[in-house]
N, C-alpha and C positions, 0 to 999 in steps of 0.2 A: 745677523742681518747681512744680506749682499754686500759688495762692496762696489758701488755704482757710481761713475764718473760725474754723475749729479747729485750725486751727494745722500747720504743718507734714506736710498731707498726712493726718492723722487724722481720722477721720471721727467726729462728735460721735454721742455716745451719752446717753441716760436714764440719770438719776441715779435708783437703786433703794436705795429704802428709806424709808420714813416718820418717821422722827424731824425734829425742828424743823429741826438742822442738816442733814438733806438736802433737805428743802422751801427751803429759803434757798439751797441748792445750786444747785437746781434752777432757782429763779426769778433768779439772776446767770445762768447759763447761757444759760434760753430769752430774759431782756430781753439780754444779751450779741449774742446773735444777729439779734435783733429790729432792734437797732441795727447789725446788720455789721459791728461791733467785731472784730478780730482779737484773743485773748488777749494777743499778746506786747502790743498797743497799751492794752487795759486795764490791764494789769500796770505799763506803764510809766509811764501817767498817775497810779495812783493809788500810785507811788512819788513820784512829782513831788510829790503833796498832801501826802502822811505824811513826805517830807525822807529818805527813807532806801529802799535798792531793793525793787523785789520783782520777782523770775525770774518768768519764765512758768509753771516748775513748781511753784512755790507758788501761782500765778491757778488752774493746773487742779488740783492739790488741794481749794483753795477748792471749786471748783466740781465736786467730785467727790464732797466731801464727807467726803475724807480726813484733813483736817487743818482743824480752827476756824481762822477769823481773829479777831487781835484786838478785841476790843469798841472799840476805838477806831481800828481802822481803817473801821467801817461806814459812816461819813458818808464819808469818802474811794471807798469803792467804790460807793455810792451815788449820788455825785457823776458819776464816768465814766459809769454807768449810767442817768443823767440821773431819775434818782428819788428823793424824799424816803427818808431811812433806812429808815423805817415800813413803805414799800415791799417791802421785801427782807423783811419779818419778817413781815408780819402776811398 
């Protein structure tokens, strides 16, 4: 199987909808990309930072805009995504 920056052969799609948390969606996603980061590889570093795991299918939640992360995991996935927190939100 390919080895696809979206992860298992899925082809990355727009995050649809304008609320804050889908602009934050959005912007992990395209800087996720930007950087050629693999999901499963952001997921797994920024369980490395927070001490505790996080699955893949909670990174593409995140980034789908399904499910909030917690507030205090923002510097953690801002960190993999090599951004100041401010970054993701503003």
């Amino acid at each position: 199987m390919a080895n696809t920056l979206s992860g298992k052969g899925r082809k990355p799609s727009k995050v649809v909808g304008d609320s804050f948390r889908h602009k934050v969606a959005d912007r992990m996603r395209t800087r996720r990309l930007e950087l050629q980061l693999r999901a499963e590889d952001a997921a797994e570093q920024v369980g490395r930072i927070i001490g505790r795991s996080v699955n893949v299918q909670t990174w593409y939640h995140w980034e789908k805009a399904e499910h909030p992360f917690d507030i205090d995991t923002l510097p953690a996935i801002a960190k993999v995504l090599r951004w100041q927190p401010h970054q993701l939100v503003s």
